[in-house]
Z-matrix of the N, CA and C atoms (Angstrom, degrees):
N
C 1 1.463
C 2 1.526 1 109.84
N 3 1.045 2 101.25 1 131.90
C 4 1.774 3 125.89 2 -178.63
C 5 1.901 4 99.96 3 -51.78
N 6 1.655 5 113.78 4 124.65
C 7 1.593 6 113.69 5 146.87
C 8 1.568 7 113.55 6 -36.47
N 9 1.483 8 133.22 7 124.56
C 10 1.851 9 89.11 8 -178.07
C 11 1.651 10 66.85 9 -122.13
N 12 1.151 11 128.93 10 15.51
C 13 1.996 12 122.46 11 162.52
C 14 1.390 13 129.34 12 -104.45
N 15 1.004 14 122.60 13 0.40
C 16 0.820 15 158.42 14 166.97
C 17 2.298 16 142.77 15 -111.87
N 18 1.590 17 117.29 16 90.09
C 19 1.251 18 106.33 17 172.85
C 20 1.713 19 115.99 18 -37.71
N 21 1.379 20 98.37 19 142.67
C 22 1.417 21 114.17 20 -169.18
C 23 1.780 22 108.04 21 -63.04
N 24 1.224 23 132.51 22 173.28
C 25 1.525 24 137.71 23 172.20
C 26 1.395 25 96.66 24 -121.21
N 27 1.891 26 95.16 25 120.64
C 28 1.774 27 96.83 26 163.80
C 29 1.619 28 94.40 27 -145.44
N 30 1.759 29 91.73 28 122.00
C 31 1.682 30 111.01 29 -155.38
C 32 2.120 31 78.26 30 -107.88
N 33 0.968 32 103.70 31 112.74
C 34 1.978 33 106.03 32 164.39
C 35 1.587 34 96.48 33 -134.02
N 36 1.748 35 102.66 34 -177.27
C 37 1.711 36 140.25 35 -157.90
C 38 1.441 37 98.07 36 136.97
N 39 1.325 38 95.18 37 162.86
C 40 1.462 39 110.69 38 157.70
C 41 1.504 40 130.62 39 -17.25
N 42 1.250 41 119.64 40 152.29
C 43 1.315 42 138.09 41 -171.05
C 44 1.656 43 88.33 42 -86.46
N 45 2.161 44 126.52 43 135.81
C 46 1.101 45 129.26 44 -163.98
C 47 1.785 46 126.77 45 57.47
N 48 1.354 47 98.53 46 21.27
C 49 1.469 48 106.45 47 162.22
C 50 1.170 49 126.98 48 -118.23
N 51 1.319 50 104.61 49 34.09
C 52 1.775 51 132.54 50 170.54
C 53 1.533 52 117.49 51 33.29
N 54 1.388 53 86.98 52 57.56
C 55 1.546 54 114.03 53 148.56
C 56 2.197 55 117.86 54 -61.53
N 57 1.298 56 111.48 55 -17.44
C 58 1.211 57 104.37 56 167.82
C 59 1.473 58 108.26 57 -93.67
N 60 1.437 59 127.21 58 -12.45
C 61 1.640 60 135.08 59 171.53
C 62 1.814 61 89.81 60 -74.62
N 63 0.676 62 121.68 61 -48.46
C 64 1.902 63 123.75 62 -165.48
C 65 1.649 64 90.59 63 -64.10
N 66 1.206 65 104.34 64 -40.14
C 67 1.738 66 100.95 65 -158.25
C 68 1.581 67 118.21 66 -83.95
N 69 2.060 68 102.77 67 -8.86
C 70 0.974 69 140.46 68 -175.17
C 71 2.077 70 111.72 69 -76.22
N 72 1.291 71 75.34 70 -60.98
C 73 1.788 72 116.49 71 -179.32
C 74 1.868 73 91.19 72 -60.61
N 75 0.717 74 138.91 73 -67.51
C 76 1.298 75 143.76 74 -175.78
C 77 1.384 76 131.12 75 -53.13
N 78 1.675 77 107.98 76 -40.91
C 79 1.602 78 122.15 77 -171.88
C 80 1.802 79 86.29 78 -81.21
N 81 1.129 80 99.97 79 -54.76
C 82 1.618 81 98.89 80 -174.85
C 83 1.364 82 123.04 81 -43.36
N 84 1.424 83 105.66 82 -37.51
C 85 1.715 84 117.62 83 158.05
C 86 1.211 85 117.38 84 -54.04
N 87 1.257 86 121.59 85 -29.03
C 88 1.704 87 112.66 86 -176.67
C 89 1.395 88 99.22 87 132.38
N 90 1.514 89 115.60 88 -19.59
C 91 1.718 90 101.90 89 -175.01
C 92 1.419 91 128.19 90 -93.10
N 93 1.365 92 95.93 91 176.86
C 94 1.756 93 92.20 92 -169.60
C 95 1.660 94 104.92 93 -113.65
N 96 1.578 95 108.48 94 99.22
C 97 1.346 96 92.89 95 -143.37
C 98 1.893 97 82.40 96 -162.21
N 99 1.503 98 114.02 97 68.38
C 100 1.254 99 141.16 98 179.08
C 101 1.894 100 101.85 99 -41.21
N 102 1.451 101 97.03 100 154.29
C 103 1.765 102 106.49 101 160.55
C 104 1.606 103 105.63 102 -105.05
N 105 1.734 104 103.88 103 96.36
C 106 1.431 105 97.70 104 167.81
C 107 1.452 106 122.27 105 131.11
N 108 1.650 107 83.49 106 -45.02
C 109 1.821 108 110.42 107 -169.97
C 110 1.685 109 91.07 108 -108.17
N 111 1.536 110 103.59 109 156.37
C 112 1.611 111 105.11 110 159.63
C 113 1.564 112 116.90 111 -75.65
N 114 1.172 113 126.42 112 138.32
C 115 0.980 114 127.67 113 155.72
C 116 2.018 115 137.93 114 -95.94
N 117 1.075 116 137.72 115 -149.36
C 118 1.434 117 135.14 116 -169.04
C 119 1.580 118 83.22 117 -103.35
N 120 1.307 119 134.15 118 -20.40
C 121 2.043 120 122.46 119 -173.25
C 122 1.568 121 94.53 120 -129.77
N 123 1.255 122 134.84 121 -3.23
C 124 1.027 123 124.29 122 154.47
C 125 1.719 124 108.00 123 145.60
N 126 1.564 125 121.89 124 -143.79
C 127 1.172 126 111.37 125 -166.80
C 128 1.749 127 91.48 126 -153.76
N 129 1.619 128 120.58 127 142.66
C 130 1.265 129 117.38 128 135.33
C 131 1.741 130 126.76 129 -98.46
N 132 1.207 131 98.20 130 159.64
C 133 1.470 132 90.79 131 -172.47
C 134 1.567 133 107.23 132 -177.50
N 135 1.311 134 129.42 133 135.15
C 136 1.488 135 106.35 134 -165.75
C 137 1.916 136 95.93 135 -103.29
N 138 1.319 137 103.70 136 0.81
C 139 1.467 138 118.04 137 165.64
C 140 1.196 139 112.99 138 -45.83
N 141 1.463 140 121.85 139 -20.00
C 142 1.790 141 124.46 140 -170.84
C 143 1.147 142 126.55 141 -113.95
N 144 1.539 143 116.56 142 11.98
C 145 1.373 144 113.51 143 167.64
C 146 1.493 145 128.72 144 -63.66
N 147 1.685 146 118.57 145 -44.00
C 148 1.315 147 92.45 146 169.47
C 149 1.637 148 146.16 147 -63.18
N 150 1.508 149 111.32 148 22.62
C 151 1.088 150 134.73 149 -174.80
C 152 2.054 151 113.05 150 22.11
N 153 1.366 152 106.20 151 61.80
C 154 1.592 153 108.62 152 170.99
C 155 1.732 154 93.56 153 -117.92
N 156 1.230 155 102.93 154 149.01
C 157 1.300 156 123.34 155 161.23
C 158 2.082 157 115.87 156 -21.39
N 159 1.351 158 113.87 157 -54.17
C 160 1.368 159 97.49 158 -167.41
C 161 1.603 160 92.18 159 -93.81
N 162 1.243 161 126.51 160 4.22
C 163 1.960 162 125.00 161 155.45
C 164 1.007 163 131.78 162 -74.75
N 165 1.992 164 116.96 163 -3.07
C 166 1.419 165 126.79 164 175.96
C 167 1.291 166 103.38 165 -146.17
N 168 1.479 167 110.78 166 80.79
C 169 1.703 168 113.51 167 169.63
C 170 1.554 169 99.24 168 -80.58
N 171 1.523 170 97.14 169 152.42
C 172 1.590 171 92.74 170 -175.02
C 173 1.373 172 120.91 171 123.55
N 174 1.639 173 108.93 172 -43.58
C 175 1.412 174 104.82 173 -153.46
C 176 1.856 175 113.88 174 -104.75
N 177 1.264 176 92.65 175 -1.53
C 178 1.702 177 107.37 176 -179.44
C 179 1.605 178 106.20 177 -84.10
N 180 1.641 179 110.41 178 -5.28
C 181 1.799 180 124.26 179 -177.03
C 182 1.943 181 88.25 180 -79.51
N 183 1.372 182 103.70 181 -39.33
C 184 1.787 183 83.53 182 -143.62
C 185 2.154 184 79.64 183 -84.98
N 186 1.443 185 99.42 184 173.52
C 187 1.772 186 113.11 185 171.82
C 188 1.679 187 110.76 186 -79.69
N 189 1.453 188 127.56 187 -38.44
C 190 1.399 189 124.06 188 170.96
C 191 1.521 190 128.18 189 -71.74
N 192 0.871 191 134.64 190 161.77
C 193 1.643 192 127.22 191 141.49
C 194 1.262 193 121.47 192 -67.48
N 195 1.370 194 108.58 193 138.96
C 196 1.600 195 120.68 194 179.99
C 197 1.497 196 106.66 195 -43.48
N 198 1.227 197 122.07 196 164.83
C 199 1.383 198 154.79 197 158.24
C 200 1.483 199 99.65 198 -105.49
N 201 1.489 200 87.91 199 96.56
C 202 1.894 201 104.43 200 176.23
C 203 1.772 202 107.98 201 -75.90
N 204 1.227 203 136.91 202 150.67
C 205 0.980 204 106.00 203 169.07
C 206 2.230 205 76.39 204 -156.12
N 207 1.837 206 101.33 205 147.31
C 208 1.868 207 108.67 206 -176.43
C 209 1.434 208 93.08 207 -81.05
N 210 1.062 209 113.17 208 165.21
C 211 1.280 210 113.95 209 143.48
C 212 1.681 211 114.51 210 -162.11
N 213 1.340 212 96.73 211 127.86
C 214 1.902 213 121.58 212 -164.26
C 215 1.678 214 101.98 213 -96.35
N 216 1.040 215 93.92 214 142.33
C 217 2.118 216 109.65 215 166.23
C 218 1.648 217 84.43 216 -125.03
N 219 1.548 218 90.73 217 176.39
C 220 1.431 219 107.93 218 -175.30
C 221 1.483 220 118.76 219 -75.29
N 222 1.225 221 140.27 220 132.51
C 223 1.295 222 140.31 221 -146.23
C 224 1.375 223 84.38 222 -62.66
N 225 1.156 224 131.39 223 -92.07
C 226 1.650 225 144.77 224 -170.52
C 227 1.422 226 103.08 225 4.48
N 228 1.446 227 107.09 226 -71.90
C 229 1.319 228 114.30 227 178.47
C 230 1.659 229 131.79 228 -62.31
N 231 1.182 230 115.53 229 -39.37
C 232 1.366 231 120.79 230 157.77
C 233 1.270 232 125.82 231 -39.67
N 234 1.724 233 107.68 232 -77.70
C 235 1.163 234 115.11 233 154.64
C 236 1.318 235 126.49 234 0.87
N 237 1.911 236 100.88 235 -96.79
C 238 0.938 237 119.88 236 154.39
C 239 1.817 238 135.32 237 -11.74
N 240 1.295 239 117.83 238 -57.01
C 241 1.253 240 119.02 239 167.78
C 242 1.151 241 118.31 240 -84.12
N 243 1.124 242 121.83 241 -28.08
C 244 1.905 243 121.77 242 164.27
C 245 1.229 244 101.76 243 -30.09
N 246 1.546 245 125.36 244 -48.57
C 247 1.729 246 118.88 245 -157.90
C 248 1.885 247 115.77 246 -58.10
N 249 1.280 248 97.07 247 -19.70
C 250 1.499 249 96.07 248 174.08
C 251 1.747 250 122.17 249 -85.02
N 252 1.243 251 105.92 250 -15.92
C 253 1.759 252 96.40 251 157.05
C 254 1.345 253 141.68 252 -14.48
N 255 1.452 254 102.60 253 129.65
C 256 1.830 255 85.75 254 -162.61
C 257 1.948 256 91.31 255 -99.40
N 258 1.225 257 114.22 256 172.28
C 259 1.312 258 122.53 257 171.49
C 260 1.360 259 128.38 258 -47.91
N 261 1.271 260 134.30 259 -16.40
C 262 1.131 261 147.92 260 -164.16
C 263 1.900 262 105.59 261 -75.45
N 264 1.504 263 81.15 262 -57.53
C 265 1.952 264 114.30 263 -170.13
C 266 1.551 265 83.64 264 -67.36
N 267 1.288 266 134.38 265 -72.27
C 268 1.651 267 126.42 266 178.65
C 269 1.284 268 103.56 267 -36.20
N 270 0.826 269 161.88 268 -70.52
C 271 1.488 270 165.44 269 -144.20
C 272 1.343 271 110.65 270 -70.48
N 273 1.727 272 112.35 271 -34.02
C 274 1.419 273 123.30 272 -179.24
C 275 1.796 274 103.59 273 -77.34
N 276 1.095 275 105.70 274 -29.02
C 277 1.290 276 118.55 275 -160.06
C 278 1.810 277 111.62 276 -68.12
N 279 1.575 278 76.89 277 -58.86
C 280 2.166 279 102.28 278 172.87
C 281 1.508 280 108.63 279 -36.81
N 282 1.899 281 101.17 280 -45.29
C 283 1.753 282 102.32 281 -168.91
C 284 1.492 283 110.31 282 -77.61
N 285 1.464 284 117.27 283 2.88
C 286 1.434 285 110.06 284 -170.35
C 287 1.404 286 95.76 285 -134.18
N 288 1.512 287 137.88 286 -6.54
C 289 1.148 288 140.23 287 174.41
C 290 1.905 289 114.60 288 -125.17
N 291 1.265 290 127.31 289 59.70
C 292 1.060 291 112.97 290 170.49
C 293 1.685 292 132.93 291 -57.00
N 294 1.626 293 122.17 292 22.16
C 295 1.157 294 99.82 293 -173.80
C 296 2.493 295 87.67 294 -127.41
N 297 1.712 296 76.86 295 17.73
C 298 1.657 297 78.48 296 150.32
C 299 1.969 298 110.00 297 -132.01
N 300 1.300 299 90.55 298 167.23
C 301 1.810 300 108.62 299 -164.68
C 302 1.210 301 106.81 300 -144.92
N 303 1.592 302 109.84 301 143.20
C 304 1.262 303 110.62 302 -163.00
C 305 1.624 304 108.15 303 -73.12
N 306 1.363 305 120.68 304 -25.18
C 307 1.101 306 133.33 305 173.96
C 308 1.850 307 116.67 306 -54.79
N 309 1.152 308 118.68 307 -16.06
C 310 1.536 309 123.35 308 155.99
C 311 1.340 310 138.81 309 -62.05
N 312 1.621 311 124.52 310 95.57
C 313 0.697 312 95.21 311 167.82
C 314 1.963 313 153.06 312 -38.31
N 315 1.769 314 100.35 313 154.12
C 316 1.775 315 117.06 314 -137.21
C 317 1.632 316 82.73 315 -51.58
N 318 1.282 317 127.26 316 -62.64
C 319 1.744 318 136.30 317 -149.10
C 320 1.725 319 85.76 318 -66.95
N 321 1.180 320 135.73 319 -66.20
C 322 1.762 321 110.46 320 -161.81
C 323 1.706 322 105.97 321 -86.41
N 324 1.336 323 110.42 322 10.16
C 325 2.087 324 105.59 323 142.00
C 326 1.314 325 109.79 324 -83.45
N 327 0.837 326 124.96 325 -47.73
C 328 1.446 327 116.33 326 -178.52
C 329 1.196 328 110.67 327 -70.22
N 330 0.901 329 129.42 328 -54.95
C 331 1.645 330 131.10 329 170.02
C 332 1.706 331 114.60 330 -40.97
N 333 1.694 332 119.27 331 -53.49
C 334 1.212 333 107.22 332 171.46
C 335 1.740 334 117.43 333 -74.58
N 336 1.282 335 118.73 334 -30.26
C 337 1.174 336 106.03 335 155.10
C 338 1.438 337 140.32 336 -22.90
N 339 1.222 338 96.52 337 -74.31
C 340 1.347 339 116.39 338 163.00
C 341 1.406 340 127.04 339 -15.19
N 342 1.479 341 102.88 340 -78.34
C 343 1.583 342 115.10 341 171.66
C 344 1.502 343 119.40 342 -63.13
N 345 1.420 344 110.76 343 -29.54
C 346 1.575 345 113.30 344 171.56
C 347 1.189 346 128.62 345 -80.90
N 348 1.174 347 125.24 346 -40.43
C 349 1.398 348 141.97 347 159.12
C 350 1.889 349 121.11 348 -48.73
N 351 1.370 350 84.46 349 -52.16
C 352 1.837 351 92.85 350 166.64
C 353 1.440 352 110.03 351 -49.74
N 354 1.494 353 108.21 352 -63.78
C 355 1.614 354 124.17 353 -176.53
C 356 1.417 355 116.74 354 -38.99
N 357 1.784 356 107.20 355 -41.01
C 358 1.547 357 93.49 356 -171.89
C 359 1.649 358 92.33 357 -94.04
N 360 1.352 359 133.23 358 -18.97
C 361 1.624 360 121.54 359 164.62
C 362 1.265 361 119.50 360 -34.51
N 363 1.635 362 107.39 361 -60.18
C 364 1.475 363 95.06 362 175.48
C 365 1.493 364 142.58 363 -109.42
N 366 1.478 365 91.15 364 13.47
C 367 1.583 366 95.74 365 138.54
C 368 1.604 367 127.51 366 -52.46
N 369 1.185 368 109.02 367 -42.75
C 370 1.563 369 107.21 368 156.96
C 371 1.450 370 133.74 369 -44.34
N 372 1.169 371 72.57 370 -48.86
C 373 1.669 372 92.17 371 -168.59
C 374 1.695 373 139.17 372 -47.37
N 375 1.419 374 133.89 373 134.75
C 376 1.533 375 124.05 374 158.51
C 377 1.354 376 106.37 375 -83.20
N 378 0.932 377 130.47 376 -30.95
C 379 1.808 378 130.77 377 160.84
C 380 1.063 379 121.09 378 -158.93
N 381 1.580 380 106.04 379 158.26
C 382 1.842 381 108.39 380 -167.00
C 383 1.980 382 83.41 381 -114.86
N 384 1.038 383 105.34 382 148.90
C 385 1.663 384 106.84 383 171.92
C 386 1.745 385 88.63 384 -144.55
N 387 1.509 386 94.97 385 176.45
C 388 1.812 387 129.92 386 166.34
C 389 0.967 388 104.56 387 -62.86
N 390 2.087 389 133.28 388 127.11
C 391 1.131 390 110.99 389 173.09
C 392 2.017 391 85.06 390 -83.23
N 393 0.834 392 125.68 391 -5.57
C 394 1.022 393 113.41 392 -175.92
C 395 1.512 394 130.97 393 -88.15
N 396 1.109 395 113.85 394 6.98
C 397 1.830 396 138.32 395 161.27
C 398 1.161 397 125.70 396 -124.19
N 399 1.475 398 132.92 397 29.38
C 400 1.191 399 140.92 398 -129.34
C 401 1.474 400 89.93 399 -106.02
N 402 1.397 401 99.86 400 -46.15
C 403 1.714 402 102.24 401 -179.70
C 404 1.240 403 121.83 402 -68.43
N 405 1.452 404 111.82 403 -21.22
C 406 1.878 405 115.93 404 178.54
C 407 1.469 406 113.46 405 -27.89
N 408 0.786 407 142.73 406 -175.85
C 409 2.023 408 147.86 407 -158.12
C 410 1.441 409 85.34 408 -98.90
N 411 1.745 410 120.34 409 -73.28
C 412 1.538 411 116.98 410 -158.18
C 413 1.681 412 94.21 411 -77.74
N 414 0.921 413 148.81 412 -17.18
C 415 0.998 414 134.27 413 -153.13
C 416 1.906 415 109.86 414 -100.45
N 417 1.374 416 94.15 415 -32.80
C 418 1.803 417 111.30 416 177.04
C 419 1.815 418 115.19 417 -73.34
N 420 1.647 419 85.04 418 -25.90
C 421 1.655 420 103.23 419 -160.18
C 422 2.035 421 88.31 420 -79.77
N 423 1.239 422 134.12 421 -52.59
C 424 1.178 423 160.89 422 -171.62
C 425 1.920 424 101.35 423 -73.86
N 426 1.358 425 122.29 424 -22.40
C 427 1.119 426 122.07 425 168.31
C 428 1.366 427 106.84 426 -103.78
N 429 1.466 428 137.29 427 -13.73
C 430 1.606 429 129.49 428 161.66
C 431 1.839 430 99.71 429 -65.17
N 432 1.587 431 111.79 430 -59.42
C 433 1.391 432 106.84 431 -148.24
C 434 1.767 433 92.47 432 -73.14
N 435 1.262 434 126.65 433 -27.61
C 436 1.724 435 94.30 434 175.72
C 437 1.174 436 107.69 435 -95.52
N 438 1.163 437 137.90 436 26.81
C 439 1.754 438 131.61 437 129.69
C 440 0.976 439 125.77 438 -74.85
N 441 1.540 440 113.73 439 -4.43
C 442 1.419 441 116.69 440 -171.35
C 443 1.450 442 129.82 441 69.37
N 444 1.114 443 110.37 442 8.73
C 445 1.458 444 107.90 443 -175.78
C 446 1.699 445 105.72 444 -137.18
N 447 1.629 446 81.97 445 95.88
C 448 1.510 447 78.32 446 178.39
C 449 1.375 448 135.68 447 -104.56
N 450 1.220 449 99.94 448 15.50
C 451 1.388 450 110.46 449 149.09
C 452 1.732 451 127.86 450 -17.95
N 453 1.537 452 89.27 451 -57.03
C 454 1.267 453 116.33 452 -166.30
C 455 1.284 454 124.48 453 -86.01
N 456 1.575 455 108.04 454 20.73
C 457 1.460 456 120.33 455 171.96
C 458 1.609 457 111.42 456 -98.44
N 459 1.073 458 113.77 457 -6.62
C 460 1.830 459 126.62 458 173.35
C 461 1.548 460 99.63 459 -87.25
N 462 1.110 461 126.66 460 -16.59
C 463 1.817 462 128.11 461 -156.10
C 464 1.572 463 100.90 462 -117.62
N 465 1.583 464 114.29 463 24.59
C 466 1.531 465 109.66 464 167.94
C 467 1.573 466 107.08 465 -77.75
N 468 1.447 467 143.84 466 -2.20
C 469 0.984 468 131.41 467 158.68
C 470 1.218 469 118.87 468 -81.20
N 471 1.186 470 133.34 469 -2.37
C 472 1.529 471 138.53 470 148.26
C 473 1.674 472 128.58 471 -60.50
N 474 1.071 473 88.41 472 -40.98
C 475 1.449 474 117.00 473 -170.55
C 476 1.874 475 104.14 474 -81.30
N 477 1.083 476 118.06 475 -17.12
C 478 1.298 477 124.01 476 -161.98
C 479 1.469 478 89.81 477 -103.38
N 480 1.359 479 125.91 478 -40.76
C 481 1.236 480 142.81 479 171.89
C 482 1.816 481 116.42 480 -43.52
N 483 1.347 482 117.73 481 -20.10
C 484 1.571 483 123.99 482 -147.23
C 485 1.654 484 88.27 483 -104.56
N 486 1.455 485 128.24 484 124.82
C 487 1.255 486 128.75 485 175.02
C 488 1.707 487 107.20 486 -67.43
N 489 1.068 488 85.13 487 136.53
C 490 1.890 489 96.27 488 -173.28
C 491 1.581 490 113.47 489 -79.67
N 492 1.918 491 101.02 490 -1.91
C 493 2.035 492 98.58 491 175.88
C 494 1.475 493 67.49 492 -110.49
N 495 1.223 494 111.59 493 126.15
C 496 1.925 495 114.97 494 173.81
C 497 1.584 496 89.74 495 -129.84
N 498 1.822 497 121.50 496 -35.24
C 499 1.213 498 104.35 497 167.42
C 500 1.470 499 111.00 498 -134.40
N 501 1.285 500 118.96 499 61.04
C 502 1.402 501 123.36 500 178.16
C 503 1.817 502 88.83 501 -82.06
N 504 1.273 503 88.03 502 177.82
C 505 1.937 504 118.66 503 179.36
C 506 0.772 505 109.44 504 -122.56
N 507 1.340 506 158.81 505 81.92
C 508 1.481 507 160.22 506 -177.73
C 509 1.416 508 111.41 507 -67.66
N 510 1.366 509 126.02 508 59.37
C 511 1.195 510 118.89 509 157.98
C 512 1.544 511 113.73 510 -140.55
N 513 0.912 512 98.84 511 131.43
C 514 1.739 513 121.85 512 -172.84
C 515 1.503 514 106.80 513 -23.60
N 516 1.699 515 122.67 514 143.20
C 517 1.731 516 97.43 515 168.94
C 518 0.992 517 133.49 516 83.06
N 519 0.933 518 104.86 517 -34.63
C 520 1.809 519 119.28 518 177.38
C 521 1.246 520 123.44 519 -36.84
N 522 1.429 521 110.27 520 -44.44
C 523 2.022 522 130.78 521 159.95
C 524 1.402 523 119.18 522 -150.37
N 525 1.105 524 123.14 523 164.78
C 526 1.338 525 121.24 524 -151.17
C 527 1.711 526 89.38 525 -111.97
N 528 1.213 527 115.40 526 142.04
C 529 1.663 528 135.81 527 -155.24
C 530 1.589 529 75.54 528 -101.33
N 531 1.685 530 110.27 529 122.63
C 532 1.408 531 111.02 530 177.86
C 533 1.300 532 116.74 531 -134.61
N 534 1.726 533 107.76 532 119.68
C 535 1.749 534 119.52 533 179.33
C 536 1.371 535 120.28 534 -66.14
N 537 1.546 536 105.74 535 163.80
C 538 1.668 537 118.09 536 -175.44
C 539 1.888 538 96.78 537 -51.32
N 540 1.477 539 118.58 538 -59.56
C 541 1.262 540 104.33 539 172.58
C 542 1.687 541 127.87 540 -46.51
N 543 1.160 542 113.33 541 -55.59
C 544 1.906 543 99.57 542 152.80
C 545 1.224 544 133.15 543 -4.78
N 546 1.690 545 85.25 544 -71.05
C 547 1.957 546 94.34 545 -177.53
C 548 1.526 547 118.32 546 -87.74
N 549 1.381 548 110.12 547 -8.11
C 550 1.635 549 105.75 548 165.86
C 551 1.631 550 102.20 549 -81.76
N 552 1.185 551 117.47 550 -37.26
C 553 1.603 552 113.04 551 175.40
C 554 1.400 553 106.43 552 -63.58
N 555 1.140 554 122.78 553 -51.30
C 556 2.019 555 111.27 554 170.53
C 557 1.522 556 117.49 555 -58.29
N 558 1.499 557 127.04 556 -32.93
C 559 1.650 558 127.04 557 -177.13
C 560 1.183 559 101.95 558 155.06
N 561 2.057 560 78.13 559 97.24
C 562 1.766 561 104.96 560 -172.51
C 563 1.326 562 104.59 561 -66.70
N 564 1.451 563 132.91 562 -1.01
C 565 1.980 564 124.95 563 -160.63
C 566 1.686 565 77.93 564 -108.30
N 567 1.934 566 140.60 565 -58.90
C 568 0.992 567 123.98 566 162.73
C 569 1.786 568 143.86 567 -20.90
N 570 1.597 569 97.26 568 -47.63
C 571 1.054 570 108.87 569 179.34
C 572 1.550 571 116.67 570 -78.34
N 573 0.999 572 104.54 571 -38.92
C 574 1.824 573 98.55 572 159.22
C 575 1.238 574 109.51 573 -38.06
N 576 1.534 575 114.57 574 -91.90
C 577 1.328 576 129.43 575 -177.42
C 578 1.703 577 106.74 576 -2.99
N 579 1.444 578 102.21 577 -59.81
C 580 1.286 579 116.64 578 -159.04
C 581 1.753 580 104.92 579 -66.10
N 582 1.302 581 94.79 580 -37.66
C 583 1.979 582 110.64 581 -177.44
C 584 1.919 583 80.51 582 -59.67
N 585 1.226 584 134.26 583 -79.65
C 586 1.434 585 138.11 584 -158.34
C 587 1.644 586 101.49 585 -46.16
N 588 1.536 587 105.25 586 -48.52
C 589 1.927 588 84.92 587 -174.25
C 590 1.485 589 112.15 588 -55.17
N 591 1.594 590 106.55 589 -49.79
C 592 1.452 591 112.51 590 -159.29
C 593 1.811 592 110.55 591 -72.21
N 594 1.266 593 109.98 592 -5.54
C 595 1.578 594 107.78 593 161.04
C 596 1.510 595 99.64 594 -71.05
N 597 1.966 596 110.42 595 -74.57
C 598 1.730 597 98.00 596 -176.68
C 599 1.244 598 114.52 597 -42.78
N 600 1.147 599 123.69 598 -22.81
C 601 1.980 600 110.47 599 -176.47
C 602 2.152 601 101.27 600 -67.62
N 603 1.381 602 96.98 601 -21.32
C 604 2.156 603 97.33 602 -170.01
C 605 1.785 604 114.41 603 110.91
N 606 1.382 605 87.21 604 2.54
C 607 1.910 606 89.45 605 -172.27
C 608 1.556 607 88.19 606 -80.18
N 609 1.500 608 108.75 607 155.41
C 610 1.359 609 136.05 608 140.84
C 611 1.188 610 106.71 609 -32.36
N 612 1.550 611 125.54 610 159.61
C 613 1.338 612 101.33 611 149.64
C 614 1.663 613 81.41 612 160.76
């Protein structure tokens, strides 16, 4: 059953920027707020950044507009885990990104991904934060009140509680952990770009 008091929650970014940790972090709070699927308070999913109509089923049920909100991990790592994508998610990608091809090599798709995919995230967006500081005091306190539910600024000891590999794969190999030299060797004018977002995102770098 639909919030009908509440605007809906739609947490997107990139594919491996642990949107199932957000979706994790949230249910544990009390909300109903699925990885993938819609839920009764809303949905994460990095499926919804290009914000068109058949990229947000779901949201024509509730009476408000969503509460968009980005959310970034550190390029390296994103990147990086993008490489395990299965064909399906590429295919989704092509119909919403024509200026990638399957014919590219895997590291500068993921790499332009990256920067493009972010871009139309937070165009959505009321704010893009760290999923990786999310819990900090100002930063958790500032992610209850633009969800609106601030309830959920007393329930950061819950939230601190939620293991941050919620959907890692623990098996060896799986993708290859890839350095700034990597991605200047795949597309050194890309990899800038990518060095410039992930400063505006607050990373080192």
């Amino acid at each position: 059953m639909m919030n009908q008091n509440k605007r809906p929650i739609c947490v997107t970014g990139c594919g491996s920027s642990g949107t199932a940790y957000i979706s994790a972090v949230l249910r544990t709070c009390g909300l109903d707020v699925p990885h993938e699927k819609m839920g009764a308070d809303g949905i994460a999913s990095w499926l919804l950044a290009p914000g068109t109509p058949d990229t947000l089923p779901g949201f024509d049920d509730f009476p408000a507009r969503p509460i968009v909100l980005h959310q970034v991990r550190h390029p390296l790592r994103a990147v990086s885990t993008f490489q395990r994508t299965d064909g399906k998610h590429w295919d989704y990608i092509y119909r919403h990104m024509p200026t990638i091809t399957p014919d590219m090599p895997l590291i500068e798709r993921c790499m332009r991904y990256w920067v493009e995919w972010n871009d139309m995230a937070a165009g959505l967006a009321e704010w893009t934060y760290r999923v990786e500081t999310v819990c900090e005091w100002a930063n958790w306190k500032r992610f209850c009140l633009t969800l609106q539910r601030h309830g959920l600024v007393d329930k950061r000891h819950l939230a601190l509680g939620v293991p941050v590999n919620v959907n890692s794969k623990p098996k060896p190999g799986w993708y290859r952990e890839l350095s700034w030299a990597d991605l200047v060797a795949a597309d050194g004018a890309l990899a800038r770009v990518i060095m410039g977002m992930g400063r505006k995102y607050g990373y080192a770098i």
